[in-house]
N, CA, C and O atoms as CSV, one atom per row, in Angstrom:
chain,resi,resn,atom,element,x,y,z
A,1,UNK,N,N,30.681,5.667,51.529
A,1,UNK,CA,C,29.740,6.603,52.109
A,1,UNK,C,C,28.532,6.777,51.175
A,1,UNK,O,O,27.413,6.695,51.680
A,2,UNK,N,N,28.671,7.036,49.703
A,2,UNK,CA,C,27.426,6.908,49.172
A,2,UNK,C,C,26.679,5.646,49.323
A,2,UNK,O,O,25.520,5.735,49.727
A,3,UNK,N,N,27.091,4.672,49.101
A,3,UNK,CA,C,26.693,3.500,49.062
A,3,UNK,C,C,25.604,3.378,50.294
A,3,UNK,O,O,24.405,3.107,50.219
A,4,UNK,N,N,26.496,3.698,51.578
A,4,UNK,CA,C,25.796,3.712,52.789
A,4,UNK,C,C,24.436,4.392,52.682
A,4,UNK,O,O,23.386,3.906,53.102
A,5,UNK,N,N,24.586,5.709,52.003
A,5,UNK,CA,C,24.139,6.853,51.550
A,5,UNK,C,C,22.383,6.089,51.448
A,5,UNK,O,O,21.392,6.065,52.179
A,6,UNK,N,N,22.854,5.417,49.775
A,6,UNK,CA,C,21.879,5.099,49.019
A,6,UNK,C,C,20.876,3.758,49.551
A,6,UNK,O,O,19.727,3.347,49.393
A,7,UNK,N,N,21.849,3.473,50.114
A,7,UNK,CA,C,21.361,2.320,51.479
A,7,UNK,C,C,20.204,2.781,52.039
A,7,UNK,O,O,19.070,2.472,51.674
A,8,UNK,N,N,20.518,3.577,52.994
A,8,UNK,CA,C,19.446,4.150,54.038
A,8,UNK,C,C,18.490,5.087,53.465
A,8,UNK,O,O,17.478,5.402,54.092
A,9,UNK,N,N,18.816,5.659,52.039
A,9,UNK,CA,C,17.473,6.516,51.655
A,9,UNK,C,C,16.646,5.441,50.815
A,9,UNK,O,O,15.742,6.055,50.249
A,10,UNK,N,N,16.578,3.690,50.418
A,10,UNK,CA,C,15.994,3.161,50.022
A,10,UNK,C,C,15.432,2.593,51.015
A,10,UNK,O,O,14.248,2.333,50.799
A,11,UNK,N,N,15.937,2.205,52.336
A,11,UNK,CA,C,15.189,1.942,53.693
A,11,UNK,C,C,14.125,2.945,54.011
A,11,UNK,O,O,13.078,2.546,54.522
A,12,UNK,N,N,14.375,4.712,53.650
A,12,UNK,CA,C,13.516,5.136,54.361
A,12,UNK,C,C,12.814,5.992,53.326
A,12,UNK,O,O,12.462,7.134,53.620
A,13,UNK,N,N,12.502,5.253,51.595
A,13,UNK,CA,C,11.191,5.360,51.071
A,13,UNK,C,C,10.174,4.361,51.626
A,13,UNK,O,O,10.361,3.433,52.412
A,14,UNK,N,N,9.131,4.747,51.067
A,14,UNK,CA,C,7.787,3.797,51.051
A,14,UNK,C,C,8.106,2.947,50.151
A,14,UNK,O,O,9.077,2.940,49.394
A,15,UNK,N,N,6.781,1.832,50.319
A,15,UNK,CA,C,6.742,0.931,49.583
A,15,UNK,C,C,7.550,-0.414,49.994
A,15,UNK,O,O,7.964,-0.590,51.139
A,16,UNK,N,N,7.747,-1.424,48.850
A,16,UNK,CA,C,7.914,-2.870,49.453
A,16,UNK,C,C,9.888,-2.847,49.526
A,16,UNK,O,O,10.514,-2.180,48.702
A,17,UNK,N,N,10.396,-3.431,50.302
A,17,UNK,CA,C,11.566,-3.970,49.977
A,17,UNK,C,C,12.020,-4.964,49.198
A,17,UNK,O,O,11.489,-6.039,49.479
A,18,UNK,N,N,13.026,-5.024,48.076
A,18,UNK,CA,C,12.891,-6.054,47.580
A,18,UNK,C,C,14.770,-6.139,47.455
A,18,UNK,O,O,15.596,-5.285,47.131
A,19,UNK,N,N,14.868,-7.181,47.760
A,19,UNK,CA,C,16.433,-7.375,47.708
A,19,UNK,C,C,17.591,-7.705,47.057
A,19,UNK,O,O,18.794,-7.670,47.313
A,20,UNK,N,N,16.551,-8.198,45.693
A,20,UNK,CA,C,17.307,-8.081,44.288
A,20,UNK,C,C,17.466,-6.947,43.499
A,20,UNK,O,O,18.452,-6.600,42.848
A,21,UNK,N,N,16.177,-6.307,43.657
A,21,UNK,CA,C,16.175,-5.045,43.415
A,21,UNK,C,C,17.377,-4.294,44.397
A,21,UNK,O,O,18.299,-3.684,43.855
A,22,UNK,N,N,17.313,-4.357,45.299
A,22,UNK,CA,C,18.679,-3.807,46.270
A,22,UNK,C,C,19.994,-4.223,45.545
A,22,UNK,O,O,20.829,-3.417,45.134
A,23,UNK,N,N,20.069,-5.408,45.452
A,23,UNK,CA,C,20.972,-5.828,44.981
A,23,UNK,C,C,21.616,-5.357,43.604
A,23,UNK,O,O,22.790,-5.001,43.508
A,24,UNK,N,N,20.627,-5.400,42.452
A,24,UNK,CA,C,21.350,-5.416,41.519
A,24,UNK,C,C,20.969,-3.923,41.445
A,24,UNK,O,O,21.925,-3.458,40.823
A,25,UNK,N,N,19.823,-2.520,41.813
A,25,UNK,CA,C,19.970,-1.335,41.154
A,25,UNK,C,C,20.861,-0.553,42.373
A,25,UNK,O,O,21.595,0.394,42.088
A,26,UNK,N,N,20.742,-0.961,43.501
A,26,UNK,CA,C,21.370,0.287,44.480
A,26,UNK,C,C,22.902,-0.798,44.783
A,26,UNK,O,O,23.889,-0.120,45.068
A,27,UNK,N,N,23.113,-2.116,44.750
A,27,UNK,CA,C,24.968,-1.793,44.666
A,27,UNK,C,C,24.996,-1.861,43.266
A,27,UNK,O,O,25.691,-0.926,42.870
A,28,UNK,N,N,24.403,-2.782,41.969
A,28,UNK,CA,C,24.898,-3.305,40.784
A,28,UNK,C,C,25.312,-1.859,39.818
A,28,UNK,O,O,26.204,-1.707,38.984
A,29,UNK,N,N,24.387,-1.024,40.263
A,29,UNK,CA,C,24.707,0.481,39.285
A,29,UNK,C,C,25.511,1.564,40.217
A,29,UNK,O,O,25.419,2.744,39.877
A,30,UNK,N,N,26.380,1.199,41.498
A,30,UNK,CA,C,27.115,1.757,42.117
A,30,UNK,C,C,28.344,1.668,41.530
A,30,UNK,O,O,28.729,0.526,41.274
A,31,UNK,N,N,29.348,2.953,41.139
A,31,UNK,CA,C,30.203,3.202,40.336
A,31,UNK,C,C,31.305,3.920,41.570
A,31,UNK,O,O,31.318,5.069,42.013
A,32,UNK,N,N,32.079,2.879,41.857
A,32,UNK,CA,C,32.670,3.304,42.743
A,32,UNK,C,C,33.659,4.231,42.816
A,32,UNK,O,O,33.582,5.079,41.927
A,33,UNK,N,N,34.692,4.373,43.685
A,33,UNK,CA,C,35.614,5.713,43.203
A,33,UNK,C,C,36.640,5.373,43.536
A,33,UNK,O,O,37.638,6.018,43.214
A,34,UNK,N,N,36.715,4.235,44.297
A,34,UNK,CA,C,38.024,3.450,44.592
A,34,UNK,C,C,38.403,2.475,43.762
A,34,UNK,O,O,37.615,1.534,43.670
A,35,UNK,N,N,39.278,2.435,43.200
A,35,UNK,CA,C,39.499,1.048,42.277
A,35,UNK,C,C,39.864,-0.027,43.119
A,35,UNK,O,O,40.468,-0.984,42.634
A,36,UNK,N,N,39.548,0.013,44.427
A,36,UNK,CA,C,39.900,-1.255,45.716
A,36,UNK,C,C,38.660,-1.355,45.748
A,36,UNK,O,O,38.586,-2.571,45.923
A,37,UNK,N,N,37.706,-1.033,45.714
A,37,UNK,CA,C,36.433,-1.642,46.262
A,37,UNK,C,C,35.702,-2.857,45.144
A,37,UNK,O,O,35.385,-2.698,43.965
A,38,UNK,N,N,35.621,-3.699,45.737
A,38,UNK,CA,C,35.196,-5.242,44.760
A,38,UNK,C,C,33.933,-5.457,44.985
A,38,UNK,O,O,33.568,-6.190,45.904
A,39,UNK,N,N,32.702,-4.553,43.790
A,39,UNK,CA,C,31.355,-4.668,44.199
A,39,UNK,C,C,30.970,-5.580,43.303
A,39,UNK,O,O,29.985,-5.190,42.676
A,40,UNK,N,N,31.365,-6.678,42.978
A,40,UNK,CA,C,31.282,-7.988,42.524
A,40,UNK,C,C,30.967,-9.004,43.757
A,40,UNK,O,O,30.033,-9.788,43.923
A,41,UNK,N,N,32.322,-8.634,44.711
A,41,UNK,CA,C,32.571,-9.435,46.359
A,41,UNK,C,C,31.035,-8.710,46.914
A,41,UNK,O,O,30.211,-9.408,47.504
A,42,UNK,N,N,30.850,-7.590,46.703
A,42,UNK,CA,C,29.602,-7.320,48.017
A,42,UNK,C,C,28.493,-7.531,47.354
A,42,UNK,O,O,27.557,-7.222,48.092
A,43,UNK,N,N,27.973,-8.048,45.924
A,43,UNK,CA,C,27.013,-8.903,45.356
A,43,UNK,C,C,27.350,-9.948,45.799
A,43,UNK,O,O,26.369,-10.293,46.458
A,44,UNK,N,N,28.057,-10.674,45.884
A,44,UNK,CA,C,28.201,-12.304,46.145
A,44,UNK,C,C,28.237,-12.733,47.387
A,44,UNK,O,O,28.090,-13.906,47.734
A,45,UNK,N,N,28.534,-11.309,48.462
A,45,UNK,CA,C,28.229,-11.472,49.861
A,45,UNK,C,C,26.221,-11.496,50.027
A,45,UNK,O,O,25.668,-12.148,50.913
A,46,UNK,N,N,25.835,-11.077,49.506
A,46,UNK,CA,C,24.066,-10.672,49.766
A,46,UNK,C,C,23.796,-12.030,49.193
A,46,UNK,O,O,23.058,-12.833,49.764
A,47,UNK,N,N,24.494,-12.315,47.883
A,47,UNK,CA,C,23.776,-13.704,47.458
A,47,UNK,C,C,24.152,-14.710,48.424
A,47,UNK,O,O,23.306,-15.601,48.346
A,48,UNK,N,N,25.059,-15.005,49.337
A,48,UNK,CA,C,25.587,-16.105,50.303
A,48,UNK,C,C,24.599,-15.477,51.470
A,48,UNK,O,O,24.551,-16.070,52.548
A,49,UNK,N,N,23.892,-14.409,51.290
A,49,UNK,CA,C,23.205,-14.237,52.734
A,49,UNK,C,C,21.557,-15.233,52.393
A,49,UNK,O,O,20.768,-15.802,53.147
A,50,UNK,N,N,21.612,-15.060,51.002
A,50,UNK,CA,C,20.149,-15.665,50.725
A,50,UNK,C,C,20.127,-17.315,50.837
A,50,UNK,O,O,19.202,-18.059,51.164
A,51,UNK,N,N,20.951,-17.496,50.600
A,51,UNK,CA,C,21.615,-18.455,50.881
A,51,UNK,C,C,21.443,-19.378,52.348
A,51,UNK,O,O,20.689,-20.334,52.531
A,52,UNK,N,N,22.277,-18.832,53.184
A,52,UNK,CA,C,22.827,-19.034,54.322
A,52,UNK,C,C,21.293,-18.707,55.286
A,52,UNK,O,O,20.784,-19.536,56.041
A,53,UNK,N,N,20.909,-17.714,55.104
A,53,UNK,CA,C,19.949,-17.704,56.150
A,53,UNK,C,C,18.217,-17.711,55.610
A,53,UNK,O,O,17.303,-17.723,56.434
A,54,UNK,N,N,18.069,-17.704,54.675
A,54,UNK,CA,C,16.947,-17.902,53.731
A,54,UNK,C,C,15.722,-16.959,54.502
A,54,UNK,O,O,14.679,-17.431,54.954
A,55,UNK,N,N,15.988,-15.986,54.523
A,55,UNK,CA,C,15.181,-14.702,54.959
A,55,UNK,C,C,14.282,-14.330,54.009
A,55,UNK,O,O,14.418,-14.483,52.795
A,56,UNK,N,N,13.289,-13.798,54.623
A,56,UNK,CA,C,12.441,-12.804,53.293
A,56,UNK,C,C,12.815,-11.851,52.030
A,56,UNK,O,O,12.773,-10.717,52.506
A,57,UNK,N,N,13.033,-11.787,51.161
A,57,UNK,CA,C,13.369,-11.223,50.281
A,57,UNK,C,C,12.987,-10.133,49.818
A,57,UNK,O,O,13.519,-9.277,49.111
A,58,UNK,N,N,11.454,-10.314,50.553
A,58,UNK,CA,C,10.298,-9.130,49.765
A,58,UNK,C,C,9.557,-8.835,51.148
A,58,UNK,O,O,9.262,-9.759,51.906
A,59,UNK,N,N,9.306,-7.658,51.404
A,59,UNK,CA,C,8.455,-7.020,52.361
A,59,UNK,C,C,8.264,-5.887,52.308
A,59,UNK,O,O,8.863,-5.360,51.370
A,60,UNK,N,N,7.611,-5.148,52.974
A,60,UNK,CA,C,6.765,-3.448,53.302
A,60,UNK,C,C,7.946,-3.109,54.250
A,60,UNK,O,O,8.329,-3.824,55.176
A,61,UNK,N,N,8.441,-1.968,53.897
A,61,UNK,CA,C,9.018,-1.132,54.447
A,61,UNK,C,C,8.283,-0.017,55.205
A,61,UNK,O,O,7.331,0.616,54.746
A,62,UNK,N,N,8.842,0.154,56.436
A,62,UNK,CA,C,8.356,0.415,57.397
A,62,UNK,C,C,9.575,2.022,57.705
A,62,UNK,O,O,10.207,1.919,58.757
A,63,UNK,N,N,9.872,3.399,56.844
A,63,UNK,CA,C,10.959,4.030,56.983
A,63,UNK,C,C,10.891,4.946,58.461
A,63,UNK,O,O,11.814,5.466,59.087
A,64,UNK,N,N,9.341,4.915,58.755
A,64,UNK,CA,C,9.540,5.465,60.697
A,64,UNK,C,C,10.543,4.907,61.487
A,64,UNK,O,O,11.177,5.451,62.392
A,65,UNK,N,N,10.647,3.513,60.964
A,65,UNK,CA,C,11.708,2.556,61.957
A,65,UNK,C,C,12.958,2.366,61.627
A,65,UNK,O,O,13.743,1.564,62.133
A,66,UNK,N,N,13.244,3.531,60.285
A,66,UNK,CA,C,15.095,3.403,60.320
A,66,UNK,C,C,15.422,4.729,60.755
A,66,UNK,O,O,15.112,5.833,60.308
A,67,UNK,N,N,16.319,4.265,62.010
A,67,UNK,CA,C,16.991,5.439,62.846
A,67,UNK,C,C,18.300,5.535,62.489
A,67,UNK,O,O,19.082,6.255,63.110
A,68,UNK,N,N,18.609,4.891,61.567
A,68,UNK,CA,C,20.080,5.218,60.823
A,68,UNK,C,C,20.210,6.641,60.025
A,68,UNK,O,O,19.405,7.263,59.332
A,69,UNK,N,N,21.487,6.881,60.391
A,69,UNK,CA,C,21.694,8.677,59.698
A,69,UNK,C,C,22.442,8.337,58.659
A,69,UNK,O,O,23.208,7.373,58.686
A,70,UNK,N,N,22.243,9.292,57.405
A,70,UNK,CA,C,23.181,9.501,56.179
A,70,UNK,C,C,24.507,9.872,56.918
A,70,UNK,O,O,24.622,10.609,57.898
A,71,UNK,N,N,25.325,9.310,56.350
A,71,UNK,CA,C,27.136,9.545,56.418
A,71,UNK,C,C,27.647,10.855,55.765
A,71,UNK,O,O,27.756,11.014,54.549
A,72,UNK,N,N,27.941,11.750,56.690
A,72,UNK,CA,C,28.332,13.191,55.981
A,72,UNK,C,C,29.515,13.665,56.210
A,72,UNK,O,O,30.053,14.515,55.500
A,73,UNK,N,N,29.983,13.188,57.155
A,73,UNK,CA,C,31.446,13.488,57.782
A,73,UNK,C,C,32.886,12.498,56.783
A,73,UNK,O,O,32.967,11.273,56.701
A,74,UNK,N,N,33.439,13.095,56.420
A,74,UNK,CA,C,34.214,12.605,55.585
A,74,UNK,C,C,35.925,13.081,56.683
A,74,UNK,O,O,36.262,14.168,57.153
A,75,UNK,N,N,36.494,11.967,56.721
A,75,UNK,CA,C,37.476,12.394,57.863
A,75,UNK,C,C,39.107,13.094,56.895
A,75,UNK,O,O,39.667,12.160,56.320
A,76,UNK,N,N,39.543,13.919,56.767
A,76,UNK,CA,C,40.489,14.262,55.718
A,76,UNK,C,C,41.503,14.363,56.360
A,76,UNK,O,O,42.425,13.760,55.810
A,77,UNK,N,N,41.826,14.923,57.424
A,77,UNK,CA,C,43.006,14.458,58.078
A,77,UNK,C,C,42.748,15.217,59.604
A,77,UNK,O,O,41.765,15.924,59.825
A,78,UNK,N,N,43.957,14.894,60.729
A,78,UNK,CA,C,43.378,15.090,62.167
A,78,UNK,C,C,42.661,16.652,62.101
A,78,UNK,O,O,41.592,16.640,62.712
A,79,UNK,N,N,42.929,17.749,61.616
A,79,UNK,CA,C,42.374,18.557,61.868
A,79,UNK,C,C,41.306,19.454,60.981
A,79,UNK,O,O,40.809,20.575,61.100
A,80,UNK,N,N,41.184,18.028,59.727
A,80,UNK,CA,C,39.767,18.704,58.765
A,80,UNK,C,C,39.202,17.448,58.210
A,80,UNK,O,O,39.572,16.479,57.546
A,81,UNK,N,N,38.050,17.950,58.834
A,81,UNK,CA,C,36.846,17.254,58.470
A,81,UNK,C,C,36.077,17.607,57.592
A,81,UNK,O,O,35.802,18.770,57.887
A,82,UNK,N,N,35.259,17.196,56.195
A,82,UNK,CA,C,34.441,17.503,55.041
A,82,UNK,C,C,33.157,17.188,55.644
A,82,UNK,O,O,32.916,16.083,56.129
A,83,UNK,N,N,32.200,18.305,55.612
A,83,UNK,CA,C,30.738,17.836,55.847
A,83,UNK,C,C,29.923,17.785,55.291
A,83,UNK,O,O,29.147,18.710,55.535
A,84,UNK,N,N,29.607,17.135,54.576
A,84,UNK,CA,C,28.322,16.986,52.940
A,84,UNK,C,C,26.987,17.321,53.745
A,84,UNK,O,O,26.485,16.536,54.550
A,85,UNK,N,N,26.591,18.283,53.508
A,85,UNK,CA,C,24.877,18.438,53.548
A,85,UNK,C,C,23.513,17.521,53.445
A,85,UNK,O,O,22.487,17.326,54.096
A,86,UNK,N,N,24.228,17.013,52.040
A,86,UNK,CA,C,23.421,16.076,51.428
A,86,UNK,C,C,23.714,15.766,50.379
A,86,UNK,O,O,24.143,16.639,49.624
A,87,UNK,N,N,23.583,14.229,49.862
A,87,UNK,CA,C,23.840,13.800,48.901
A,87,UNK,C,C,24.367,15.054,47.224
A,87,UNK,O,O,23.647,15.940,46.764
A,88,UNK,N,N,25.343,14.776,46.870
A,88,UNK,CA,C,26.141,15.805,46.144
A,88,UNK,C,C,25.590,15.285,44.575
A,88,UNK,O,O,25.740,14.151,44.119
A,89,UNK,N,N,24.988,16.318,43.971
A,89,UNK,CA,C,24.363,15.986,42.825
A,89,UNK,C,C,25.010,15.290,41.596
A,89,UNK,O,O,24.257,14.680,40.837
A,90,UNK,N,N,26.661,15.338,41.273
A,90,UNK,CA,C,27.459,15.307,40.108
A,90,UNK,C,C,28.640,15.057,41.013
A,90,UNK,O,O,29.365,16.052,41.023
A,91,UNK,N,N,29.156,13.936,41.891
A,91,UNK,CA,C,30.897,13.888,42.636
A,91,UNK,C,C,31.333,14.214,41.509
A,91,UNK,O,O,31.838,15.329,41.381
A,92,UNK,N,N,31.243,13.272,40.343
A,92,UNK,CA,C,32.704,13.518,39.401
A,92,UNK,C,C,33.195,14.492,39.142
A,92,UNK,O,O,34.394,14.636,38.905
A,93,UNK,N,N,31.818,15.886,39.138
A,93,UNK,CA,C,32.404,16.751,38.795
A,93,UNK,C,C,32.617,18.011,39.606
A,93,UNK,O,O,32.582,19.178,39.215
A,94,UNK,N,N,32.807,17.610,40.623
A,94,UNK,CA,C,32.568,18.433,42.194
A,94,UNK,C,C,33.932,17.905,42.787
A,94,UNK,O,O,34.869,18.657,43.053
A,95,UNK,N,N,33.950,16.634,42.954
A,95,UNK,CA,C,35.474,16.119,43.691
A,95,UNK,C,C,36.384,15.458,42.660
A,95,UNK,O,O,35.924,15.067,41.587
A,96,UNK,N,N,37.843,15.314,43.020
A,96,UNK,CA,C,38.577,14.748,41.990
A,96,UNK,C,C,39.912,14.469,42.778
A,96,UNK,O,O,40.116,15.337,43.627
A,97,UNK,N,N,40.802,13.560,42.726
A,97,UNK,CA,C,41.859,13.175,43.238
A,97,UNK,C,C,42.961,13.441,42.253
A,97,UNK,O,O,43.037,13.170,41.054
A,98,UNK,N,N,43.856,14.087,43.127
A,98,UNK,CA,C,45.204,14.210,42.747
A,98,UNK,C,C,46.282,14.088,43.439
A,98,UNK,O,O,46.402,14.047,44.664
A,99,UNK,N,N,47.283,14.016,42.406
A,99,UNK,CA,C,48.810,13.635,43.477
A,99,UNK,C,C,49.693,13.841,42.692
A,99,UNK,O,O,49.438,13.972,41.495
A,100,UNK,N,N,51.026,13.924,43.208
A,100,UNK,CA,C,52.212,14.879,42.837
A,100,UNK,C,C,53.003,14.280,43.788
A,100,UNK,O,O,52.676,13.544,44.719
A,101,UNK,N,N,54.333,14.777,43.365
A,101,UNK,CA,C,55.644,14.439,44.302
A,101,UNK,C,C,55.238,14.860,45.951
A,101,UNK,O,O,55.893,14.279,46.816
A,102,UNK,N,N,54.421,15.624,46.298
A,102,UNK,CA,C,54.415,15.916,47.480
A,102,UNK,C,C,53.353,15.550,47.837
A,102,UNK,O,O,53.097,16.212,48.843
A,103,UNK,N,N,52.333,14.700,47.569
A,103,UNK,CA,C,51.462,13.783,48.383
A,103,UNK,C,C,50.102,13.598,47.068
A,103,UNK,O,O,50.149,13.623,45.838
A,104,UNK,N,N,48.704,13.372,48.286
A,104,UNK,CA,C,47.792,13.256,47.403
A,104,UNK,C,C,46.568,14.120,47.859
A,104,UNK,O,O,46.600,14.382,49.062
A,105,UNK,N,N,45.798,14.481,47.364
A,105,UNK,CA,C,44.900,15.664,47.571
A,105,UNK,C,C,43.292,14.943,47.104
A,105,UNK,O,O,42.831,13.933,46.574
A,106,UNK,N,N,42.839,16.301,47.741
A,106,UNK,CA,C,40.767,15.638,47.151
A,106,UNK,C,C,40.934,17.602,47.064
A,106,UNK,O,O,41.188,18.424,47.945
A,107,UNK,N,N,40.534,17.813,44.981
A,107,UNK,CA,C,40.148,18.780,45.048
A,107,UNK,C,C,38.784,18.541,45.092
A,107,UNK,O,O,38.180,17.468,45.053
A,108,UNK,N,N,38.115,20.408,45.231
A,108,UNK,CA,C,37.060,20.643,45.341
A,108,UNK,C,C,36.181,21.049,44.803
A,108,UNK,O,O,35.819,21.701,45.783
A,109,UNK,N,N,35.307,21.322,43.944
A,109,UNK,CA,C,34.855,22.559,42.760
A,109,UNK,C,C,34.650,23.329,43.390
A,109,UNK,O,O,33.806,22.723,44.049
A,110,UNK,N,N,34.702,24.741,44.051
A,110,UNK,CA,C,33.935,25.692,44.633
A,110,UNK,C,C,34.469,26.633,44.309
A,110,UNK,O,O,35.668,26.596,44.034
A,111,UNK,N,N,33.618,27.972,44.227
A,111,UNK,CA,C,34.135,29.453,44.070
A,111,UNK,C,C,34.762,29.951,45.337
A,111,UNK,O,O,35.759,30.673,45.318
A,112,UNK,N,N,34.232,29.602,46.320
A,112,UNK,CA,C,34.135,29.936,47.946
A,112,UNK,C,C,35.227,29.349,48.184
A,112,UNK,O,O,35.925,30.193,48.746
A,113,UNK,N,N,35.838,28.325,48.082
A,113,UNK,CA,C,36.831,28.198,48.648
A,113,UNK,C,C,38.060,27.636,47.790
A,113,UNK,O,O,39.038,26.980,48.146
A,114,UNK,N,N,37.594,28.217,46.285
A,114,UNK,CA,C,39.057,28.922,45.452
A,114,UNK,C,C,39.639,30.194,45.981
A,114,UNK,O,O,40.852,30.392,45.921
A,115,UNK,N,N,38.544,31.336,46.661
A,115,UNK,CA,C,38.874,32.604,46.941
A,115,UNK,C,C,39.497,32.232,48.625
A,115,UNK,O,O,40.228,32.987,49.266
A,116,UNK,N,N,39.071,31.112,49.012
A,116,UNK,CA,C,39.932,31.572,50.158
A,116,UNK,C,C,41.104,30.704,50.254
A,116,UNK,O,O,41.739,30.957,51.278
A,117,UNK,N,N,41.706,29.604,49.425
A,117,UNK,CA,C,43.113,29.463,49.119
A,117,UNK,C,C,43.820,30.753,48.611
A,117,UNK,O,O,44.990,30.994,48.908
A,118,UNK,N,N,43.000,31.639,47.769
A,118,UNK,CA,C,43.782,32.662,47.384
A,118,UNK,C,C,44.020,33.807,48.297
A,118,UNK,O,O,45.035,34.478,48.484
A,119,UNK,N,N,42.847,33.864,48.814
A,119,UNK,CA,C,43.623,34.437,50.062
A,119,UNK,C,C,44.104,34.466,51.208
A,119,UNK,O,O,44.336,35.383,51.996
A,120,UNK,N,N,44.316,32.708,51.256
A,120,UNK,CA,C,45.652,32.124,51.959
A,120,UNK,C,C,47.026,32.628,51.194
A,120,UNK,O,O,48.140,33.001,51.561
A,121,UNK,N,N,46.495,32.479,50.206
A,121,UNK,CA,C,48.009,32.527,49.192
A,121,UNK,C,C,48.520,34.204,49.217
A,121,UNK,O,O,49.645,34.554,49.575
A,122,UNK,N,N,47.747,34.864,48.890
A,122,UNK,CA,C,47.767,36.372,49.251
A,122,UNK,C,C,48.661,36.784,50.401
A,122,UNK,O,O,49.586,37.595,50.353
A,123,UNK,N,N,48.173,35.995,51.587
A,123,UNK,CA,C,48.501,36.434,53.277
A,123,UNK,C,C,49.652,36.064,52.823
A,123,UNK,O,O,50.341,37.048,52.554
A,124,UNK,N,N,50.141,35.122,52.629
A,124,UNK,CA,C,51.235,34.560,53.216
A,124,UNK,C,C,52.412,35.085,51.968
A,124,UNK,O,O,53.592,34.889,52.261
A,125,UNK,N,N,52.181,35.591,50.912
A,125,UNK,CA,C,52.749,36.543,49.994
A,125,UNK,C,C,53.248,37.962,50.392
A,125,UNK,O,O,54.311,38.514,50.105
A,126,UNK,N,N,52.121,38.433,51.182
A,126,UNK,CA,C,52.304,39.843,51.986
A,126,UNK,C,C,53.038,39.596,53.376
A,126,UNK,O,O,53.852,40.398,53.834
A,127,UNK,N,N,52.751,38.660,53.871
A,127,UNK,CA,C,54.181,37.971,54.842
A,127,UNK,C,C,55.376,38.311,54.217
A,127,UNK,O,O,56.036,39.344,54.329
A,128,UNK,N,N,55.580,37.290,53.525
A,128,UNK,CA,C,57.127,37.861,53.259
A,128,UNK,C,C,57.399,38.809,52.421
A,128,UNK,O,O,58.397,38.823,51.700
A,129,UNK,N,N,56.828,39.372,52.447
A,129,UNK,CA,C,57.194,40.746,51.348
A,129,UNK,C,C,58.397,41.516,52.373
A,129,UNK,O,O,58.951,42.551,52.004
């Protein structure tokens, strides 16, 4: 999703396109968060495109004409969905993965919704009381 992210907000600055520049600053300095994702394989896919279809490399970007939307919806399970606003200034230190005998989690940094696990945790304390 960032990737996608950083994708479409370099489509819709000004100025020229250039696809090495694509290549090596918007995936080559992409620090992924999956240790499955092989951004070695999706450099070597762009270089087989230069390749294969010997397209322009360099041109004027035109960002009136990308009707593509930033990716904000993050799917967490059937009945919660994460909705990013906009690009998140610091993930590392905002989201973080964990796991335990009883599954795996995406914490969150927030004040807002430390207080309202706690007062999930609260309710359901005064439940069984």
């Amino acid at each position: 999703m960032l990737l996608w992210n950083a994708t479409v907000a370099y489509f819709r600055s000004e100025g020229e396109f250039n696809l090495s520049y694509y290549r090596d600053e918007t995936i080559g300095n992409y620090i992924p968060y999956d240790d499955g994702f092989n951004k070695d394989e999706l450099i070597a896919k762009v270089n087989k495109l230069l390749q294969k279809y010997k397209f322009d490399q360099r041109f004027d970007k035109v960002p009136t004409e990308i009707h593509k939307r930033f990716k904000n919806t993050l799917h967490l399970t059937d009945e919660i969905d994460l909705i990013l606003k906009h690009n998140v200034a610091n993930p590392k230190k905002t989201f973080k993965a964990y796991e335990d005998a009883d599954g795996k989690y995406l914490m969150i940094r927030s004040d807002k919704g430390y207080q309202y696990a706690e007062d999930i945790k609260q309710n359901n304390a005064n439940n069984t009381e």
